[in-house]
LORO-938582 format. One line per 8 residues: number of its first residue (from 1); for each residue x, y, z of N, C-alpha, C, O, CB. Coordinates in steps of 0.05 Angstrom, whole numbers. Glycine has a CB too. Layout:
<sites>
NUM	X,Y,Z,X,Y,Z,X,Y,Z,X,Y,Z,X,Y,Z  ...;
</sites>
This chain:
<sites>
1	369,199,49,372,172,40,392,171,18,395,192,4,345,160,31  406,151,13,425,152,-5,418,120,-28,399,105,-23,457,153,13  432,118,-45,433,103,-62,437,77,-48,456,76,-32,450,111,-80  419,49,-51,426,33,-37,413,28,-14,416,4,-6,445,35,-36  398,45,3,386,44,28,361,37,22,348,47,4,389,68,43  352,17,41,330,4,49,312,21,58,319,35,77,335,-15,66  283,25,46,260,33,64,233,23,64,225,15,42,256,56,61  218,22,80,194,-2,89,170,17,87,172,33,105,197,-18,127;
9	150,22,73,128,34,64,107,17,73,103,-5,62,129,38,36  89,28,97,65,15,111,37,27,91,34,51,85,63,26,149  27,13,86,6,16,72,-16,6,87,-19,-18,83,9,5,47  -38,20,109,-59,14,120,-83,20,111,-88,44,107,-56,22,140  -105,0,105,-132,2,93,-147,-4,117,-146,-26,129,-138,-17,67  -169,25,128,-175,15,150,-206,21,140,-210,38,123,-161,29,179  -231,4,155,-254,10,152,-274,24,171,-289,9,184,-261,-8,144  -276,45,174,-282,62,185,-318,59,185,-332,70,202,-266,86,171;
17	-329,45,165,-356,54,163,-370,27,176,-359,8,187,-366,62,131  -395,32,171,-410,-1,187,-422,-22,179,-438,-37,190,-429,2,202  -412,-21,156,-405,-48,136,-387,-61,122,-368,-48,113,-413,-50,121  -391,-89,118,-361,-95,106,-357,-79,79,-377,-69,68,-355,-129,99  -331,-77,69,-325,-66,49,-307,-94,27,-287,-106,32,-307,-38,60  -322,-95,6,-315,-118,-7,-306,-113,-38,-320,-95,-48,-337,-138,-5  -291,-123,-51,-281,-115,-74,-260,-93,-79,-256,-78,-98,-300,-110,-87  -250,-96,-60,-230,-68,-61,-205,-73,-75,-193,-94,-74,-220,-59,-31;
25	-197,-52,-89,-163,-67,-103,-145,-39,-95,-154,-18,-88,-162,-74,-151  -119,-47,-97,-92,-30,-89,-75,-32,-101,-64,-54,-103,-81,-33,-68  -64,-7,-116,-44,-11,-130,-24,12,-122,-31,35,-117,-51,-14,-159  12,-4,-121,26,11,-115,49,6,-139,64,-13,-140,30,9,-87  48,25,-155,75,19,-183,88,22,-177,92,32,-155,83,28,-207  109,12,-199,135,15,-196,143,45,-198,138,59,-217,147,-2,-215  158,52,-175,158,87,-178,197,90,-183,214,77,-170,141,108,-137  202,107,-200,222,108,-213,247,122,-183,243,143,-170,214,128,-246;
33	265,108,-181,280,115,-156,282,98,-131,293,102,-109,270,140,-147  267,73,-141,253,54,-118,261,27,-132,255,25,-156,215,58,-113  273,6,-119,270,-16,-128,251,-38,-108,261,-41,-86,296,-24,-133  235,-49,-110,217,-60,-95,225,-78,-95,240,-89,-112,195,-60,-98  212,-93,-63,228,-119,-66,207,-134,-49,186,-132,-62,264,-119,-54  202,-148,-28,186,-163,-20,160,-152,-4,166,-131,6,202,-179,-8  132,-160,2,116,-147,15,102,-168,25,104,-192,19,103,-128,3  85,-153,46,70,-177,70,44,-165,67,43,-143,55,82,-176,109;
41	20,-176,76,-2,-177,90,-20,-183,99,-36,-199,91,-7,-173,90  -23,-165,129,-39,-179,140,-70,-170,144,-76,-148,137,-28,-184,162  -89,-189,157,-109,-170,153,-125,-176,186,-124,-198,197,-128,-177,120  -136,-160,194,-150,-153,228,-176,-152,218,-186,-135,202,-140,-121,248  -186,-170,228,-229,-182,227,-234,-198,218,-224,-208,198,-254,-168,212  -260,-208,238,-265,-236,224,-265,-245,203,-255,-267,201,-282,-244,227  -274,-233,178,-278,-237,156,-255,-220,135,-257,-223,111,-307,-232,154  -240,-208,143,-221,-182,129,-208,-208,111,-204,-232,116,-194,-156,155;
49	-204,-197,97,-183,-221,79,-158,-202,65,-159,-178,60,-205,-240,47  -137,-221,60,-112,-206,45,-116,-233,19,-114,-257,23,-72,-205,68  -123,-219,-11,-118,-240,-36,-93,-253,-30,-99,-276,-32,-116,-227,-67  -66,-251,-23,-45,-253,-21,-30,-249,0,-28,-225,4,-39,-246,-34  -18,-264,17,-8,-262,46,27,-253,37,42,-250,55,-12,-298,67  33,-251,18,59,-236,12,57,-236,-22,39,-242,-37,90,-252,27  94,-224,-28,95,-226,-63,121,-208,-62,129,-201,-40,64,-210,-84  133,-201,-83,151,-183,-92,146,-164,-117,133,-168,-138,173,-197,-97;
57	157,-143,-110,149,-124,-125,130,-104,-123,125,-94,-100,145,-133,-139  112,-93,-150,92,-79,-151,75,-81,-135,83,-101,-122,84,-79,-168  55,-75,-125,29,-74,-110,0,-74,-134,-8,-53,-143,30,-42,-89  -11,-98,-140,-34,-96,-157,-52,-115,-150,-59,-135,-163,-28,-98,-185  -60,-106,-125,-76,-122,-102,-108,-129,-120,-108,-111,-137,-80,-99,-68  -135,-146,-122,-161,-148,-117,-170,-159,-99,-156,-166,-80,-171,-155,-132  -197,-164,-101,-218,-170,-85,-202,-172,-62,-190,-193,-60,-236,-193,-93  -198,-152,-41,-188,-148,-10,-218,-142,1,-235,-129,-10,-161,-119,-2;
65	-218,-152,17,-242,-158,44,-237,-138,62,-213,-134,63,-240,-189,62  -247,-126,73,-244,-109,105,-272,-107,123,-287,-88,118,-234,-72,98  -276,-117,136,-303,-119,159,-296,-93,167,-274,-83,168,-305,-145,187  -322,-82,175,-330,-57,185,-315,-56,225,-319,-72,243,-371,-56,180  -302,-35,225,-277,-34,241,-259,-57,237,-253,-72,256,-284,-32,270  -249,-61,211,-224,-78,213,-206,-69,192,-210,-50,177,-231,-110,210  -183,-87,191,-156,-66,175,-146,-85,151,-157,-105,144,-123,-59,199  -128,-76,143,-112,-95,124,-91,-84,121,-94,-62,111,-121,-102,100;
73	-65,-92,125,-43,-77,125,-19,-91,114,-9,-112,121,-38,-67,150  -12,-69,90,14,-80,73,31,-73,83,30,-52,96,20,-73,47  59,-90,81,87,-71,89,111,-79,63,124,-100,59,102,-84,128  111,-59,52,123,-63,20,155,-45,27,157,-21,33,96,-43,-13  182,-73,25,206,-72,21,209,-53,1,194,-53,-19,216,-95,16  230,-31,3,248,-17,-30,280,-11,-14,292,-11,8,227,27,-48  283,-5,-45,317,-3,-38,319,24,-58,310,20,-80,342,-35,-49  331,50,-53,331,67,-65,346,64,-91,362,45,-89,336,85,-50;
81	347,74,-112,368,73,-124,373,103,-149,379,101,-173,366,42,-136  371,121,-137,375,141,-140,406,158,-124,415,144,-106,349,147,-135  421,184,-127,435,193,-111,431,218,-108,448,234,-99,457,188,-114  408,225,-117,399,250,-116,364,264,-115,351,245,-123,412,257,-136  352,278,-111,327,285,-117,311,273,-94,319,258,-76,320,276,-145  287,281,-97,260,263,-91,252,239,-106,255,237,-130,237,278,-96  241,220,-92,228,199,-97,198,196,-86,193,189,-63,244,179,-89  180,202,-101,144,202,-96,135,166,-95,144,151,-112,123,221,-133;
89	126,160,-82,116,132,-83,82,135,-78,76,144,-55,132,113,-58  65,130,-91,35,133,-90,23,107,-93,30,92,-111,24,152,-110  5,102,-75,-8,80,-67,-35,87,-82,-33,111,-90,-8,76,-34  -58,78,-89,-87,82,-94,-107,62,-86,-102,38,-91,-91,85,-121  -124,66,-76,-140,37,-70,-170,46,-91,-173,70,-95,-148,29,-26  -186,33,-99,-214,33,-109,-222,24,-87,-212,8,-70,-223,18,-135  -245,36,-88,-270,36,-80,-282,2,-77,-292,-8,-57,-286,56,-101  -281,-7,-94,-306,-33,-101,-332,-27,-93,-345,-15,-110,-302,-61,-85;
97	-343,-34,-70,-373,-32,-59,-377,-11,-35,-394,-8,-18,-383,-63,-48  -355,3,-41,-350,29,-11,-346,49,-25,-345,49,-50,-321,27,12  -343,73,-6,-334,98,-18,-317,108,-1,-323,105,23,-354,117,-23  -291,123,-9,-268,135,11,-283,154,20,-304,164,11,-239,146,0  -266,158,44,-274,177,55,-260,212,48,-238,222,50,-270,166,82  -291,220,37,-276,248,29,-265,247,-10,-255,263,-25,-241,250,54  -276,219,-12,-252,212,-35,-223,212,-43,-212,216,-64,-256,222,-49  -215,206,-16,-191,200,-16,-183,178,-20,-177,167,1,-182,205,-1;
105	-180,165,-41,-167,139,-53,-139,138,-48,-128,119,-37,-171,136,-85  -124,162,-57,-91,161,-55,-76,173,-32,-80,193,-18,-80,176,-78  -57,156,-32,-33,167,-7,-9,160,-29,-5,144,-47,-31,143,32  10,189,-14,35,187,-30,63,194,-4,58,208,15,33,214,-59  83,186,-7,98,188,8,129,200,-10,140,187,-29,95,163,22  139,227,1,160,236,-9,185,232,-1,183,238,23,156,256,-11  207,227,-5,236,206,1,254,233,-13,251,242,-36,239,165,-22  267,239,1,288,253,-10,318,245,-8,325,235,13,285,275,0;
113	334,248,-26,364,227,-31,378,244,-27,369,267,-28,373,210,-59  398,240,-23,429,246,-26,438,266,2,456,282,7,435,265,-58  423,257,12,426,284,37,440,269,67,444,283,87,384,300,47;
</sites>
């Protein structure tokens, strides 16, 4: 990736267990090498809710809804702006009234520039 190039970061919250999962929050910062720019989401189940059906910028999501087998899925715009190195982008979600699985709250995704 080079300086200037566009990349689209899917962020999927899926509920795996057999109840709804309520109170959940997501945060994705501002990660240095990244300029963020617009994001969407949507959410799959009756009851799944997105606090916010888009926004720009950071990711500092609450109270997200997810019914038991249903999803919620971000798709968060950046524009690199680095010309060299790695760029780490880390997502986290809490818990609220659920527990990850394994305790895995975080996903991170590694971007490498100039190449």
């Amino acid at each position: 990736s080079n300086v200037g190039d566009s990349v689209t970061y899917t962020i999927a919250l899926t509920n795996q267990g057999g109840t709804n999962a309520t109170g959940l929050t997501l945060n994705d910062p501002a990660t240095a090498g990244l300029t963020f720019g617009a994001w969407t989401c949507v959410a799959a189940g009756a009851t799944s809710s997105c606090p916010n059906p888009s926004g720009t910028g950071s990711l500092a999501e609450t109270n997200i809804a997810i019914d038991a087998g249903g999803s919620v899925t971000y798709s968060l715009s950046a524009t690199t702006s680095v010309s060299s190195g790695n760029i780490t982008n880390q997502a986290s979600v809490g818990p609220g009234s659920t527990v990850c699985v394994g305790g895995n709250c975080t996903a991170q995704q590694t971007l490498t520039t100039g190449m």
